[in-house]
NUVOSE-338558 format. One record per atom (N, C-alpha, C): x, y, z; atom name; residue number from 1; residue in three letters. Coordinates in nm, 4 decimals, padded with zeros to 6 digits. Layout:
N
SITE         u         v         w   a    k    r
SITE         X         Y         Z  CA  NUM  ALA
...
END
This chain:
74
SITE         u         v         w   a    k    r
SITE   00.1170  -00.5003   01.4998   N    1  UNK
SITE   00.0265  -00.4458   01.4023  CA    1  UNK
SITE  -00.0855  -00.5425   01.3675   C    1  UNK
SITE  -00.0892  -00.6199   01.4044   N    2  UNK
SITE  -00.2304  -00.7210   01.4479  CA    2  UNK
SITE  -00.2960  -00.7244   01.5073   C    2  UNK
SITE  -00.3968  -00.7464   01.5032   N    3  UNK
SITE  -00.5482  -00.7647   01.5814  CA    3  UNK
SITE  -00.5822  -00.8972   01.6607   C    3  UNK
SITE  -00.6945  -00.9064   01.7244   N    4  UNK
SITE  -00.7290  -01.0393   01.7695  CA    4  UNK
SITE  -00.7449  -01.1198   01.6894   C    4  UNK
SITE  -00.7741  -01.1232   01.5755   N    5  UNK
SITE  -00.7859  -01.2425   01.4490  CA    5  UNK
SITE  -00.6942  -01.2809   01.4084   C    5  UNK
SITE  -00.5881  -01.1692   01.4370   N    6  UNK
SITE  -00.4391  -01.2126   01.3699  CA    6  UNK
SITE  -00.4666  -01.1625   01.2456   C    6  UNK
SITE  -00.5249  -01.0934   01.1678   N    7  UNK
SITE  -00.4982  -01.0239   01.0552  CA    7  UNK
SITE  -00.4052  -00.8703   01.0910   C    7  UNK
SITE  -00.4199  -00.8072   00.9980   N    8  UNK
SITE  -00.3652  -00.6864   01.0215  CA    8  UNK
SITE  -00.4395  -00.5852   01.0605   C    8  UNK
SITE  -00.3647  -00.4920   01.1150   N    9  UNK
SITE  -00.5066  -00.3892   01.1738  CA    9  UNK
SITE  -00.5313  -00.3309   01.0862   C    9  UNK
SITE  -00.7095  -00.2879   01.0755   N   10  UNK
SITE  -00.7316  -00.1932   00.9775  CA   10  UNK
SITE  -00.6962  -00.0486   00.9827   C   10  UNK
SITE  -00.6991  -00.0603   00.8420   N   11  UNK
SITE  -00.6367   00.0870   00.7671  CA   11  UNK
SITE  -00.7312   00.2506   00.8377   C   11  UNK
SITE  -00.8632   00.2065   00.8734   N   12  UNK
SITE  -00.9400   00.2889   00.8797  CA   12  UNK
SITE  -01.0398   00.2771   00.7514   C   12  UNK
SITE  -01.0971   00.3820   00.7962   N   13  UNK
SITE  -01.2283   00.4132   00.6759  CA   13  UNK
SITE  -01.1631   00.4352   00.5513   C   13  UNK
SITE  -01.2016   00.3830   00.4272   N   14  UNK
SITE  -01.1185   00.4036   00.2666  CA   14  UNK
SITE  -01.2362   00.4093   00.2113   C   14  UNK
SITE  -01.1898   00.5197   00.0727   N   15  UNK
SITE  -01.2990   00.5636  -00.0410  CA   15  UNK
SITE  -01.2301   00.5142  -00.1763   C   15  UNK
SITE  -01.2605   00.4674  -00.2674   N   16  UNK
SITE  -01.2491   00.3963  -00.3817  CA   16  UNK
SITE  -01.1700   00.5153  -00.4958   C   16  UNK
SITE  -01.0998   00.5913  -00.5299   N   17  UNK
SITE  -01.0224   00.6632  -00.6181  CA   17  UNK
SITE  -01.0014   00.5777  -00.7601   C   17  UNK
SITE  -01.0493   00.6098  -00.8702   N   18  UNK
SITE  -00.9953   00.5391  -01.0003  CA   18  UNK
SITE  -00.9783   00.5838  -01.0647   C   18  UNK
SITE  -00.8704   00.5669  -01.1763   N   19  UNK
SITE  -00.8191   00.6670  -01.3079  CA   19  UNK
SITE  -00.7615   00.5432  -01.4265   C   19  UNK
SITE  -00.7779   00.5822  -01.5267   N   20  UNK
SITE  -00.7028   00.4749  -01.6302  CA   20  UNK
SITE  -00.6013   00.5871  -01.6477   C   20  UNK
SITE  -00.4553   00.4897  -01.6031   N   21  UNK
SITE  -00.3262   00.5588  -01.6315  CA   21  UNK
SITE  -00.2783   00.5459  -01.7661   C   21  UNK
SITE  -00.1778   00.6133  -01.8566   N   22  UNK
SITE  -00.1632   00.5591  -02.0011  CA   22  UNK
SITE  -00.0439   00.4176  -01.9120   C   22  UNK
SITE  -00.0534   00.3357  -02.0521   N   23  UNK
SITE   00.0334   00.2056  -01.9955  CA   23  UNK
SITE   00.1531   00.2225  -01.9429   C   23  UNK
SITE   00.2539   00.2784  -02.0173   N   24  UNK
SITE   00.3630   00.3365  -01.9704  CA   24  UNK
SITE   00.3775   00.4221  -01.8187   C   24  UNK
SITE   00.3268   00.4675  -01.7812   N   25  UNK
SITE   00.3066   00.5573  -01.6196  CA   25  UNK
SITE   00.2399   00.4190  -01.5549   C   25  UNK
SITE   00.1574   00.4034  -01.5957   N   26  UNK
SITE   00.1066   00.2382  -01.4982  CA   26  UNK
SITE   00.2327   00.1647  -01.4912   C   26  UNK
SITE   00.3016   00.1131  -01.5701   N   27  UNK
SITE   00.3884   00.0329  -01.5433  CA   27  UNK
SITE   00.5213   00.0841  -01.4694   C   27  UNK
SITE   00.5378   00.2490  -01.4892   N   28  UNK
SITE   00.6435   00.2541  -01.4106  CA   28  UNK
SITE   00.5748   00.3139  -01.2562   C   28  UNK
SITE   00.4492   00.3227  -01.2690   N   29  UNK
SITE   00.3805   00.3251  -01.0696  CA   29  UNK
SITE   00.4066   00.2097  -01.0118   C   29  UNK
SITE   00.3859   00.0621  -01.0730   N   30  UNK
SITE   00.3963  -00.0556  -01.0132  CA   30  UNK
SITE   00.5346  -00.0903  -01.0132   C   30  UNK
SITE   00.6172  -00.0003  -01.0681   N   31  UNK
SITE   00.8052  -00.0547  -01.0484  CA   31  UNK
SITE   00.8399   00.0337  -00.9792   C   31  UNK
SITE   00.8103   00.1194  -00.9320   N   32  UNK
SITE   00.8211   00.2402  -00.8038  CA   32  UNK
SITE   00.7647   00.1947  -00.7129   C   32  UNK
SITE   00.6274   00.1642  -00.6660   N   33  UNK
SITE   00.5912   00.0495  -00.5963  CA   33  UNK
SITE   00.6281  -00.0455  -00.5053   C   33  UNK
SITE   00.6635  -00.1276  -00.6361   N   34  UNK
SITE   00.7679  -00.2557  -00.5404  CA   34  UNK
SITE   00.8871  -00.1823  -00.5337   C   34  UNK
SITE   00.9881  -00.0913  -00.5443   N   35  UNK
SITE   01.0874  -00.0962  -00.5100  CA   35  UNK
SITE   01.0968  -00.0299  -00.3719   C   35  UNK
SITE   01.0060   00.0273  -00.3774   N   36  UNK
SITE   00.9505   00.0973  -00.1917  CA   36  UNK
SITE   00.8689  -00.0160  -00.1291   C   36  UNK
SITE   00.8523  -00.0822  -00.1875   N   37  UNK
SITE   00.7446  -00.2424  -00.0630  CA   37  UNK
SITE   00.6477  -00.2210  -00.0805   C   37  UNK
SITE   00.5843  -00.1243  -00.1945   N   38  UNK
SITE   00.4215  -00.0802  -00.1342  CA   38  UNK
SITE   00.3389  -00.1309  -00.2381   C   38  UNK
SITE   00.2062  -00.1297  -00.2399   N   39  UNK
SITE   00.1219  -00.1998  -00.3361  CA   39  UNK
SITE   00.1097  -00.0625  -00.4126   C   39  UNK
SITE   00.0101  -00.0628  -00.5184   N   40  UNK
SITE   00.0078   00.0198  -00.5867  CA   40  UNK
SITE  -00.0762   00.1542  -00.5316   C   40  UNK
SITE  -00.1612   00.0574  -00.5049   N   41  UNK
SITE  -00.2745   00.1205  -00.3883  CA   41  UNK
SITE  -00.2258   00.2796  -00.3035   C   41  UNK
SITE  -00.0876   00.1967  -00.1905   N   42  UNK
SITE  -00.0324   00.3015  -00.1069  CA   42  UNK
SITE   00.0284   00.3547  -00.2105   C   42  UNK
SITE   00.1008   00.3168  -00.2877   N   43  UNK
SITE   00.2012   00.3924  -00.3524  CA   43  UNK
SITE   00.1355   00.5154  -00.3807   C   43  UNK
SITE  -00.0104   00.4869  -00.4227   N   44  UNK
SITE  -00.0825   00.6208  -00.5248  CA   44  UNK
SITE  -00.1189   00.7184  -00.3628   C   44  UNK
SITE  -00.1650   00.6457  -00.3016   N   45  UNK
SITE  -00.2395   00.6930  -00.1305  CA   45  UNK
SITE  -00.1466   00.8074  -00.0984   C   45  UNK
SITE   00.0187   00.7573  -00.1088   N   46  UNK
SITE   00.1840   00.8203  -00.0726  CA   46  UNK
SITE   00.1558   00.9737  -00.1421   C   46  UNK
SITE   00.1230   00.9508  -00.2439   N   47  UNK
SITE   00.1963   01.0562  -00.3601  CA   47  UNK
SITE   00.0977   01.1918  -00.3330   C   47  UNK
SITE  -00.0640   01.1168  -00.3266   N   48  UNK
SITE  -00.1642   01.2089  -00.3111  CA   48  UNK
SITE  -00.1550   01.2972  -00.1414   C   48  UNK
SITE  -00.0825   01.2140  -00.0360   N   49  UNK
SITE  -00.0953   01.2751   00.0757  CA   49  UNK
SITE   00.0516   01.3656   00.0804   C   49  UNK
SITE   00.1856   01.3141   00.0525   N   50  UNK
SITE   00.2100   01.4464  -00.0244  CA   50  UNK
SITE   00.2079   01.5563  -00.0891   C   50  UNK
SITE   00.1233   01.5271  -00.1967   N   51  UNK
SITE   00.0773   01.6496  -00.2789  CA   51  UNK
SITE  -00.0198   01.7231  -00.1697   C   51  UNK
SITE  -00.1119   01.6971  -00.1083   N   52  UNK
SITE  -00.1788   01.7400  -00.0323  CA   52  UNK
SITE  -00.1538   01.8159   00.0520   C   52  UNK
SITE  -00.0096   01.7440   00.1666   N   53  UNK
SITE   00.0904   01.8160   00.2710  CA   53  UNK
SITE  -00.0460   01.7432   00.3813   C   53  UNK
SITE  -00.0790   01.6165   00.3681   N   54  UNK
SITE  -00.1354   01.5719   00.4094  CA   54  UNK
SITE  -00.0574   01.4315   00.5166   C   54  UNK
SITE   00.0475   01.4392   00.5359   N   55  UNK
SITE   00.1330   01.3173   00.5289  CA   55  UNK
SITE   00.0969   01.2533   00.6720   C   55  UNK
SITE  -00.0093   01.2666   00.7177   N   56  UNK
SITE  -00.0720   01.1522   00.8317  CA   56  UNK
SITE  -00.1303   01.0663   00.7721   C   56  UNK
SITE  -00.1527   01.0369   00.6587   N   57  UNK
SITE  -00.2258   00.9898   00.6021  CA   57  UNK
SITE  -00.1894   00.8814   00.4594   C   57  UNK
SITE  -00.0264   00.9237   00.5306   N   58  UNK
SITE   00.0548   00.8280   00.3832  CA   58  UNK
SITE   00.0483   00.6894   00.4745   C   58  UNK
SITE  -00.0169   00.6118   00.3886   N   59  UNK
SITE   00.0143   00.4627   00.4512  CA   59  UNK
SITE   00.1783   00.4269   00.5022   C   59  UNK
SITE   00.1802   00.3599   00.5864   N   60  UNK
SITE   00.3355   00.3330   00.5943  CA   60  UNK
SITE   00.3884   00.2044   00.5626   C   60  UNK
SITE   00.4894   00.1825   00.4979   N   61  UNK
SITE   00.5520   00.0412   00.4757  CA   61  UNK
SITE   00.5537  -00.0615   00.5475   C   61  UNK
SITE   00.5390  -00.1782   00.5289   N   62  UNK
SITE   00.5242  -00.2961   00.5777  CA   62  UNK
SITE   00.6817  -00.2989   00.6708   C   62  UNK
SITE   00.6381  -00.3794   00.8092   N   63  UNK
SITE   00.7990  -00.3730   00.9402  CA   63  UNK
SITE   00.8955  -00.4802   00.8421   C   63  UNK
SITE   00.9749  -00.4417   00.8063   N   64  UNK
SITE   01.0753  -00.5513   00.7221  CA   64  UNK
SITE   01.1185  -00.6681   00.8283   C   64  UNK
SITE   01.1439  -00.6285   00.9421   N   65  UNK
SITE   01.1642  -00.7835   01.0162  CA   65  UNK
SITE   01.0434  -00.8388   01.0407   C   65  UNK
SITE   00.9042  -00.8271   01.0108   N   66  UNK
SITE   00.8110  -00.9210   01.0066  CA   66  UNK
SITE   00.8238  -01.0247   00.9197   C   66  UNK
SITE   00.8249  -01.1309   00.9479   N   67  UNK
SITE   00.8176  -01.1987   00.8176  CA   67  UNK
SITE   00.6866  -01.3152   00.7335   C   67  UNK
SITE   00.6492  -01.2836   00.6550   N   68  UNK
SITE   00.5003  -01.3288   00.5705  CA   68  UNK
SITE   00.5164  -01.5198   00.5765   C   68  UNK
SITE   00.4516  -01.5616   00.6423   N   69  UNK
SITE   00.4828  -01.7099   00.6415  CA   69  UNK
SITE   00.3688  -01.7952   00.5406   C   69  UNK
SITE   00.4763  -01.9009   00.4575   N   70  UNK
SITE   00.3641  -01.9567   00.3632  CA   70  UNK
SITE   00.2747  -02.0244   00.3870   C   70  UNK
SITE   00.1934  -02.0499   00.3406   N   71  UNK
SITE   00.0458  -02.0771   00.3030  CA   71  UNK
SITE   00.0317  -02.2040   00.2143   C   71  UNK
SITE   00.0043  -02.3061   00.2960   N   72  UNK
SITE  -00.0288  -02.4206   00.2382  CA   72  UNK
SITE  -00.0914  -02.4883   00.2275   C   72  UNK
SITE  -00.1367  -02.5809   00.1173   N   73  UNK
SITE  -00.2913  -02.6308   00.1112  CA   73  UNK
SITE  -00.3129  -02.7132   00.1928   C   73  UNK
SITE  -00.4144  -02.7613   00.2235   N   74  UNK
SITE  -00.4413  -02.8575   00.3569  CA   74  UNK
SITE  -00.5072  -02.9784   00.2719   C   74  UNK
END
C-alpha cells in the first residue's frame, strides 16, 4: 500500500465535509473511531458511504500486520 516515496498511496480525490457535532456525539465518534483503527475522518467517510449504499467508497482499515515504525529526532 505504498508508493515510490514510501508514503502511503493516495486516497484519491477528497472534498472537505464540516459540521460542529454537540460534544457528547464528538466524543463518542472519536471512541468508536479508535476502537475500529480509524481516524475520525474515515470513521465519518464509513458511516456516510453506508448511509449512501455507497460502500466502494468506505475507506478501509489500516493492514494490522503492518507495523508504524518510530520516528526519531536526528
Amino acid at each position: 500500500m505504498s508508493n515510490a516515496r514510501g508514503g502511503r498511496r493516495s486516497k484519491g480525490q477528497r472534498e472537505l465535509l464540516g459540521t460542529r457535532a454537540p460534544v457528547l456525539l464528538a466524543e463518542a465518534a472519536r471512541t468508536k473511531a479508535a476502537e475500529l483503527g480509524l481516524n475520525v475522518n474515515d470513521y465519518l467517510a464509513t458511516l456516510i458511504a453506508q448511509d449512501t449504499n455507497m460502500l466502494e467508497f468506505a475507506p478501509r482499515p489500516a493492514d494490522p500486520t503492518r507495523l508504524e515504525l518510530p520516528i526519531t529526532a536526528a
